[in-house]
N, CA, C and O atoms as CSV, one atom per row, in Angstrom:
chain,resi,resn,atom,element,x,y,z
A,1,UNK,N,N,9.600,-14.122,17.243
A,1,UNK,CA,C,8.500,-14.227,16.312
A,1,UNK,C,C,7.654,-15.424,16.709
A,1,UNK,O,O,8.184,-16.467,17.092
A,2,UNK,N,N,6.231,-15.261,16.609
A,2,UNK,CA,C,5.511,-16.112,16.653
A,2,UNK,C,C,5.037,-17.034,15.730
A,2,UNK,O,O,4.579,-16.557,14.692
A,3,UNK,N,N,5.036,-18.356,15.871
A,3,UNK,CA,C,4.370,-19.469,15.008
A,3,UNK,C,C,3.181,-19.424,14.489
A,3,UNK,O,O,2.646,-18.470,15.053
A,4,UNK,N,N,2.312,-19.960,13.624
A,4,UNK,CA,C,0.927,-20.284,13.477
A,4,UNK,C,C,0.825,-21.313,12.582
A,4,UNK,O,O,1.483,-21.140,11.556
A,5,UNK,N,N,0.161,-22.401,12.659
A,5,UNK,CA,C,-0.233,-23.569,11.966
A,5,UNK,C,C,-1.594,-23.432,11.009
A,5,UNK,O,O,-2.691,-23.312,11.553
A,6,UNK,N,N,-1.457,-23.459,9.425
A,6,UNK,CA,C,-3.042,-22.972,8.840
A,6,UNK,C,C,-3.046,-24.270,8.006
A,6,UNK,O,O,-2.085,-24.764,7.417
A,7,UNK,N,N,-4.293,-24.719,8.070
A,7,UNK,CA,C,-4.518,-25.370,7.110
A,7,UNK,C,C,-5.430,-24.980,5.861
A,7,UNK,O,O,-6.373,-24.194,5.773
A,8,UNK,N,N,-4.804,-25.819,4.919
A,8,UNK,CA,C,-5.068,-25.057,3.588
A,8,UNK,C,C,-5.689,-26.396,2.519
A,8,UNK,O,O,-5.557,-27.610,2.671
A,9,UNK,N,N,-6.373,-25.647,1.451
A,9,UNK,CA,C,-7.287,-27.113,0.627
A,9,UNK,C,C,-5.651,-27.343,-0.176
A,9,UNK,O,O,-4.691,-26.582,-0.060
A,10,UNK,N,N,-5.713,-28.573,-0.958
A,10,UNK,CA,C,-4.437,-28.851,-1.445
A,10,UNK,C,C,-4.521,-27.845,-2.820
A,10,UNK,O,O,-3.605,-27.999,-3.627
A,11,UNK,N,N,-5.457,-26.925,-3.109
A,11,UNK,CA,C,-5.193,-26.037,-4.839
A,11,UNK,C,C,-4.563,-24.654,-4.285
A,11,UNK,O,O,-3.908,-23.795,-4.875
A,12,UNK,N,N,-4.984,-24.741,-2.969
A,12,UNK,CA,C,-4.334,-23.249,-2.297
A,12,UNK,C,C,-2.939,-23.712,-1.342
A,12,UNK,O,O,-2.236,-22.921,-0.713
A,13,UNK,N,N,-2.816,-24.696,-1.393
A,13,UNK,CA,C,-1.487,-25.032,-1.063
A,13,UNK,C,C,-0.709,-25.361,-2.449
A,13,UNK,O,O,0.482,-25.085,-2.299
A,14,UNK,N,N,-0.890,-25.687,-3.301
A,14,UNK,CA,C,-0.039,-26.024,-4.638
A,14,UNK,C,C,0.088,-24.559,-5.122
A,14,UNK,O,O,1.076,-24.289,-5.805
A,15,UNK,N,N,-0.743,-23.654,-4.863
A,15,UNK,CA,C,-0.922,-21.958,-5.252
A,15,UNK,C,C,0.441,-21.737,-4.668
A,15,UNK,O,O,1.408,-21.653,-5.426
A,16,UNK,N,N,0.604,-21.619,-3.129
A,16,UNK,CA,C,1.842,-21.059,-2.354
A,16,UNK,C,C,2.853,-21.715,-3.221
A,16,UNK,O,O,3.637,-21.126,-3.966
A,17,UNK,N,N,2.763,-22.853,-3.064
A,17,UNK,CA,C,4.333,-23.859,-3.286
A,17,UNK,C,C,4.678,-23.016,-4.487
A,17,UNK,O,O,5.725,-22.371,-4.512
A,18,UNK,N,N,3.692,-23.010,-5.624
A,18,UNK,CA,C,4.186,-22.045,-6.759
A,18,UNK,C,C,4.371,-20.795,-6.903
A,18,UNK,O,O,4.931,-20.366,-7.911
A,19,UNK,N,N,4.007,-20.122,-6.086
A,19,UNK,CA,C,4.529,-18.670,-5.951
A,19,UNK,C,C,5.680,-18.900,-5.181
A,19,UNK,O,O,6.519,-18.037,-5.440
A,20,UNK,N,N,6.058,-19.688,-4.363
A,20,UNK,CA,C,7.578,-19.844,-3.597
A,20,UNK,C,C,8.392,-20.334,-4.579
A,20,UNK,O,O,9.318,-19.629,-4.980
A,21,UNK,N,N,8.162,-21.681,-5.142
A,21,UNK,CA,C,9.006,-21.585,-6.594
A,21,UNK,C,C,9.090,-21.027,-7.622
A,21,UNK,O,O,9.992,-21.347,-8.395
A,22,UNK,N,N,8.418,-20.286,-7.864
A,22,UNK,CA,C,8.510,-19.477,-8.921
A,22,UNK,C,C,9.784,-18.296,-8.673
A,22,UNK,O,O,10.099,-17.556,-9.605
A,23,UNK,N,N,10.603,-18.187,-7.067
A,23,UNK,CA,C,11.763,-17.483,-6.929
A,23,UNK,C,C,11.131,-16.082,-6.140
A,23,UNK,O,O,11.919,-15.469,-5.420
A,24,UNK,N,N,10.327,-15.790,-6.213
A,24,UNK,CA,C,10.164,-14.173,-5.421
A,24,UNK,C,C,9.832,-14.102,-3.974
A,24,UNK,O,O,9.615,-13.129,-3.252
A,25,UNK,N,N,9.851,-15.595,-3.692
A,25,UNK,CA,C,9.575,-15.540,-1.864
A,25,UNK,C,C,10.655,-16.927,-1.588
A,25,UNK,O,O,10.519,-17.924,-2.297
A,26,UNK,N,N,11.492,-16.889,-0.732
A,26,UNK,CA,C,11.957,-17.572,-0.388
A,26,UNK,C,C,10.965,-18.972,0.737
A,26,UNK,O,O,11.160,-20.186,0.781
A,27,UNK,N,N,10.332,-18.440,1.202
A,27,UNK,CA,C,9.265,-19.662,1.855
A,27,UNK,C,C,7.886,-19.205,2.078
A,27,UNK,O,O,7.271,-18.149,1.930
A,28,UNK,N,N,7.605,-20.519,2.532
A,28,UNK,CA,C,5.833,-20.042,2.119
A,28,UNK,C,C,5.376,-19.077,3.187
A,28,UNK,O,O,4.493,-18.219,3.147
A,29,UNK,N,N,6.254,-19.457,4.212
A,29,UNK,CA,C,6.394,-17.780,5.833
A,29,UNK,C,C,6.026,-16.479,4.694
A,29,UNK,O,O,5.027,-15.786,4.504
A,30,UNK,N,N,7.080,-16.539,4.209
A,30,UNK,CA,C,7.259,-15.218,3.665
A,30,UNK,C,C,6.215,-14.898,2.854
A,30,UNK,O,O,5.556,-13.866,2.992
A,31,UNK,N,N,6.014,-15.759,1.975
A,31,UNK,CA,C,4.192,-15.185,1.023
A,31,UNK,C,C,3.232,-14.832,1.941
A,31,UNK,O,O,2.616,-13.782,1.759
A,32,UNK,N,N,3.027,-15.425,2.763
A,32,UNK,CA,C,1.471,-15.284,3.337
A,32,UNK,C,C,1.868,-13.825,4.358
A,32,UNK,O,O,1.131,-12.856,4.540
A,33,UNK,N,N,3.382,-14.067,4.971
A,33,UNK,CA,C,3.351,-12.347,5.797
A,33,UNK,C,C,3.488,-11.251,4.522
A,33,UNK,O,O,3.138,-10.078,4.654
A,34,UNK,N,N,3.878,-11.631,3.644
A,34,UNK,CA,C,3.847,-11.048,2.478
A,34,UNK,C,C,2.137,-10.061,2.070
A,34,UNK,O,O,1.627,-8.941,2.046
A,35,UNK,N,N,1.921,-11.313,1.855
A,35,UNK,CA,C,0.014,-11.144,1.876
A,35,UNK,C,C,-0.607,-10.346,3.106
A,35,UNK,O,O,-1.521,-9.522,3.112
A,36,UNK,N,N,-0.045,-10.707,3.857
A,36,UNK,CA,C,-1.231,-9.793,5.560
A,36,UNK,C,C,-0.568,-8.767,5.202
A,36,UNK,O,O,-1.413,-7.927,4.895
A,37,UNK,N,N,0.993,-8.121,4.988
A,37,UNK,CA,C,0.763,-6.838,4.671
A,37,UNK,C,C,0.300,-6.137,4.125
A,37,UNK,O,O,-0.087,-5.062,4.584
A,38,UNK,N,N,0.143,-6.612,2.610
A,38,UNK,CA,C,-0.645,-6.607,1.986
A,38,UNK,C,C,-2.123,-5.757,1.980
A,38,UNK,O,O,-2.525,-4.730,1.433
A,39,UNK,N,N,-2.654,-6.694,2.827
A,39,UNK,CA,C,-4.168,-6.783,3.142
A,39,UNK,C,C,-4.397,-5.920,4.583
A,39,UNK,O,O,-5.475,-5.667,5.120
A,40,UNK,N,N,-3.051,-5.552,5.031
A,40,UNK,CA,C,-3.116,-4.312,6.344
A,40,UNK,C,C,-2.555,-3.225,5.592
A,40,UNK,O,O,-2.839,-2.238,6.270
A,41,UNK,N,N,-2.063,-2.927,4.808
A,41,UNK,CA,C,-2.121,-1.635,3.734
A,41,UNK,C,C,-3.351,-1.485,2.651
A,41,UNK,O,O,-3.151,-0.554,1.871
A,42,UNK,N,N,-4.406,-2.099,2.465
A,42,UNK,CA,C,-5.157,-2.347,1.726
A,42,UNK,C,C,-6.280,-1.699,2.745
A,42,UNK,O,O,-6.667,-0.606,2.331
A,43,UNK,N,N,-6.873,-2.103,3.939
A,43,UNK,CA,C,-7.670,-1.922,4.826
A,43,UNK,C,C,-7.167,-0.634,5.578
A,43,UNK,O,O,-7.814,-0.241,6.549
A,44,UNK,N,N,-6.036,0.041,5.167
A,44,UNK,CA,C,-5.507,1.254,5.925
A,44,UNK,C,C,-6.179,2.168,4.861
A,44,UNK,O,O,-6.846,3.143,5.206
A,45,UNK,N,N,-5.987,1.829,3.557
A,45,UNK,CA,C,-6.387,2.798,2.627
A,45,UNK,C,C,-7.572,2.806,2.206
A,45,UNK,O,O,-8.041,3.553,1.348
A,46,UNK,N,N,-8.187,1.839,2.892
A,46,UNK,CA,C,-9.620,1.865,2.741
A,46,UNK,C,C,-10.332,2.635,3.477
A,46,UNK,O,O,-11.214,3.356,3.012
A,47,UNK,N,N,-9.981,2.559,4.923
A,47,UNK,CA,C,-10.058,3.561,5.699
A,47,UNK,C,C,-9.828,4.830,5.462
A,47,UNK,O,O,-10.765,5.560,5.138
A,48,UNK,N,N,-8.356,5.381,5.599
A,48,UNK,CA,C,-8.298,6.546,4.998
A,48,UNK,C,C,-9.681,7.070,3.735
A,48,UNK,O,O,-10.359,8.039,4.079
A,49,UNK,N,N,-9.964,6.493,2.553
A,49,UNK,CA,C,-10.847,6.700,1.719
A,49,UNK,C,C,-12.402,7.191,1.884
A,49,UNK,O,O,-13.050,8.118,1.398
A,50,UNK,N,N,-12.753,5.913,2.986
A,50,UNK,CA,C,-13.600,6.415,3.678
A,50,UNK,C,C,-14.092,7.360,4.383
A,50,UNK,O,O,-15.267,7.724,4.433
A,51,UNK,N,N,-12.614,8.026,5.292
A,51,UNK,CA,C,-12.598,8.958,5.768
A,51,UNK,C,C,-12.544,10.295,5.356
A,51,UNK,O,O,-13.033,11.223,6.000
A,52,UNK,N,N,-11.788,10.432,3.987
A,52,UNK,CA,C,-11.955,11.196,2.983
A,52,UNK,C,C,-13.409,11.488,2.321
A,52,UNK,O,O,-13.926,12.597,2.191
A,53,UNK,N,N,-13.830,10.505,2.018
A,53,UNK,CA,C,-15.398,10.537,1.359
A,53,UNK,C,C,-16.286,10.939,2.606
A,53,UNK,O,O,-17.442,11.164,2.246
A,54,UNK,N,N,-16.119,11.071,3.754
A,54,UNK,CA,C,-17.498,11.407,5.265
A,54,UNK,C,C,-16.746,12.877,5.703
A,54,UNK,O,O,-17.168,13.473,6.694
A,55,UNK,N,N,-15.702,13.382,4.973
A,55,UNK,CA,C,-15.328,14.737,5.156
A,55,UNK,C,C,-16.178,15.692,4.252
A,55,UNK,O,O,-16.807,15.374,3.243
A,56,UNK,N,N,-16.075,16.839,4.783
A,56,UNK,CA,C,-16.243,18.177,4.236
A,56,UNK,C,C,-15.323,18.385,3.128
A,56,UNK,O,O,-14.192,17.901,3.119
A,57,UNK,N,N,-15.957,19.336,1.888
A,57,UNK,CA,C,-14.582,19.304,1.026
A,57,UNK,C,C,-14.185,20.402,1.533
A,57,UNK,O,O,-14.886,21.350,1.887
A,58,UNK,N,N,-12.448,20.241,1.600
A,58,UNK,CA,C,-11.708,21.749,1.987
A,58,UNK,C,C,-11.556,22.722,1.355
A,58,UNK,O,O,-11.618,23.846,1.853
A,59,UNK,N,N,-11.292,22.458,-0.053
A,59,UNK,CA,C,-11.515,23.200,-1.081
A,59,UNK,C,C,-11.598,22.605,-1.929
A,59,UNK,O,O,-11.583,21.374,-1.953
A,60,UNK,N,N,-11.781,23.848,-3.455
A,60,UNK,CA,C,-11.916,23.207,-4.430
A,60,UNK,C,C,-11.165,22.753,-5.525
A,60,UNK,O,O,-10.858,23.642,-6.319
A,61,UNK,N,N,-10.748,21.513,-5.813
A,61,UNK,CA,C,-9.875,21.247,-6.619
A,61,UNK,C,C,-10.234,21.052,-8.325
A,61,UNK,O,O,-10.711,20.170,-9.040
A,62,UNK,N,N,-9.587,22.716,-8.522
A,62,UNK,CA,C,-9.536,23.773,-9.759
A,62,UNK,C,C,-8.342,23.884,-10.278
A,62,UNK,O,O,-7.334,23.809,-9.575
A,63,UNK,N,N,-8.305,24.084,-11.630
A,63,UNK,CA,C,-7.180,24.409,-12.250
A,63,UNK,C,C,-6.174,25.056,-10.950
A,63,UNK,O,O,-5.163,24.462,-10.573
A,64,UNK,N,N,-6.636,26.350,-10.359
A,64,UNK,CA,C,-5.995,26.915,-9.606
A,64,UNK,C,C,-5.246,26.259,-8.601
A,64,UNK,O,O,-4.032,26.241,-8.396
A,65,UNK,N,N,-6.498,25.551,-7.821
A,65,UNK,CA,C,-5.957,24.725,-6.795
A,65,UNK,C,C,-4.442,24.341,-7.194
A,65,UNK,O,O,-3.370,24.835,-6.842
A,66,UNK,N,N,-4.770,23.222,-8.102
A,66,UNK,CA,C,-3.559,22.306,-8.434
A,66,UNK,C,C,-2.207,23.363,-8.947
A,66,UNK,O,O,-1.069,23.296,-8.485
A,67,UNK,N,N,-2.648,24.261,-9.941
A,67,UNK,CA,C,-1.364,25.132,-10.140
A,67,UNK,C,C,-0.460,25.570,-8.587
A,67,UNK,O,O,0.752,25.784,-8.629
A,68,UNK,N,N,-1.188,25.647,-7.392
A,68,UNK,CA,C,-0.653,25.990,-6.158
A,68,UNK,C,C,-0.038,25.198,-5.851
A,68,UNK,O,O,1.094,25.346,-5.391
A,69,UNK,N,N,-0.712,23.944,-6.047
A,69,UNK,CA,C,-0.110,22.950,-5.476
A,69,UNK,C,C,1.496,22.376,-6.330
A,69,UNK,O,O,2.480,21.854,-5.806
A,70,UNK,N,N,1.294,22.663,-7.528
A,70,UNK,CA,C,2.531,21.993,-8.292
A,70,UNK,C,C,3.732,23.430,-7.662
A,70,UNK,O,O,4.893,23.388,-7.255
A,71,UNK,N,N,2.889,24.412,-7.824
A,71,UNK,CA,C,4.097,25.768,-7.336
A,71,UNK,C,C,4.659,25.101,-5.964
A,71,UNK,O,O,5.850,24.800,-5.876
A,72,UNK,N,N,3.840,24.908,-5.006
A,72,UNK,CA,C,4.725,24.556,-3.736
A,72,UNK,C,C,5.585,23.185,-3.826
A,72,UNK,O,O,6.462,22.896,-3.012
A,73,UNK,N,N,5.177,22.312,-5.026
A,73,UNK,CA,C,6.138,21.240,-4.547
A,73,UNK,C,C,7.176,21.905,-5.796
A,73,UNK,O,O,7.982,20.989,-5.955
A,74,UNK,N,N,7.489,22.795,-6.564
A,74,UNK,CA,C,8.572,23.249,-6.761
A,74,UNK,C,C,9.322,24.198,-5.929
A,74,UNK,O,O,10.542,24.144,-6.084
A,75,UNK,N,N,8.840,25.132,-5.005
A,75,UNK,CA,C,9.483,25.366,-4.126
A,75,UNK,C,C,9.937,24.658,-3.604
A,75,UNK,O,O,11.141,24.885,-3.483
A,76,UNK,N,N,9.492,23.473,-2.989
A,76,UNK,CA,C,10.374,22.696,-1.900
A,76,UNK,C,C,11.372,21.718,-2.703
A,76,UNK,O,O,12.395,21.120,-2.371
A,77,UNK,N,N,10.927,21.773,-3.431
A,77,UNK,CA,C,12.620,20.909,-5.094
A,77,UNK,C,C,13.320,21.642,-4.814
A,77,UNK,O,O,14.373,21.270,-4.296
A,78,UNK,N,N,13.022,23.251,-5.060
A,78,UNK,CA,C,14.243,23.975,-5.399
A,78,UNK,C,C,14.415,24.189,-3.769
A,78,UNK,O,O,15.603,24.471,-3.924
A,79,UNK,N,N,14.263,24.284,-2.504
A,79,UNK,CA,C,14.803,25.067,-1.490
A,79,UNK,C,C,15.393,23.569,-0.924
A,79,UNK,O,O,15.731,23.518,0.259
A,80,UNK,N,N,15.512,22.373,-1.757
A,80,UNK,CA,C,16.127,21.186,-1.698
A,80,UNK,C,C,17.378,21.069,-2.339
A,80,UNK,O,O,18.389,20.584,-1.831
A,81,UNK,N,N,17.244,21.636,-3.729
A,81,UNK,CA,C,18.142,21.648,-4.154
A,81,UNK,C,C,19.535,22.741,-3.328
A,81,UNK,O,O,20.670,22.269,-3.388
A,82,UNK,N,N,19.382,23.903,-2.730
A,82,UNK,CA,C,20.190,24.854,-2.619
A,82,UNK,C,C,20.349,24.400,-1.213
A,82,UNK,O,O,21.024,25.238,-0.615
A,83,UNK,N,N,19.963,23.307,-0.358
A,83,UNK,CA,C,20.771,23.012,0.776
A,83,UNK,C,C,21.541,22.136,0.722
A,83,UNK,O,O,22.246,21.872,1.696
């Protein structure tokens, strides 16, 4: 793993220290890789969204539609359940 040195104003460094003490991150490593994932699942789904919105619609999502759709994810429950 690689190092990196950031400097930070002291209200965004007293920010980390308290989210590390506060118990849900063991060090301040861990918040901030915490955070870039974060912010690289955030920018994935932004993308995706985008990409969604500059598409064609495939169809139309109608009562019908969705009734198909809930039917097939009970098929695959039940052809889950019986293996």
């Amino acid at each position: 793993m690689s190092t990196m040195n950031i400097s930070l104003p002291d209200a965004l460094k007293s920010f980390v220290d308290e989210q590390v003490s506060g118990g849900a991150y063991g060090t301040s490593s861990e918040y901030l890789r915490e955070l870039i994932r974060k912010d690289k699942d955030r920018l994935h789904l932004r993308s995706l969204l985008l990409a969604g919105a500059a598409s064609a619609p495939a169809a139309v999502a109608d009562a019908v539609y969705f009734k198909s759709l809930r039917e097939g994810v009970r098929q695959i429950a039940l052809a889950g359940k019986r293996a």
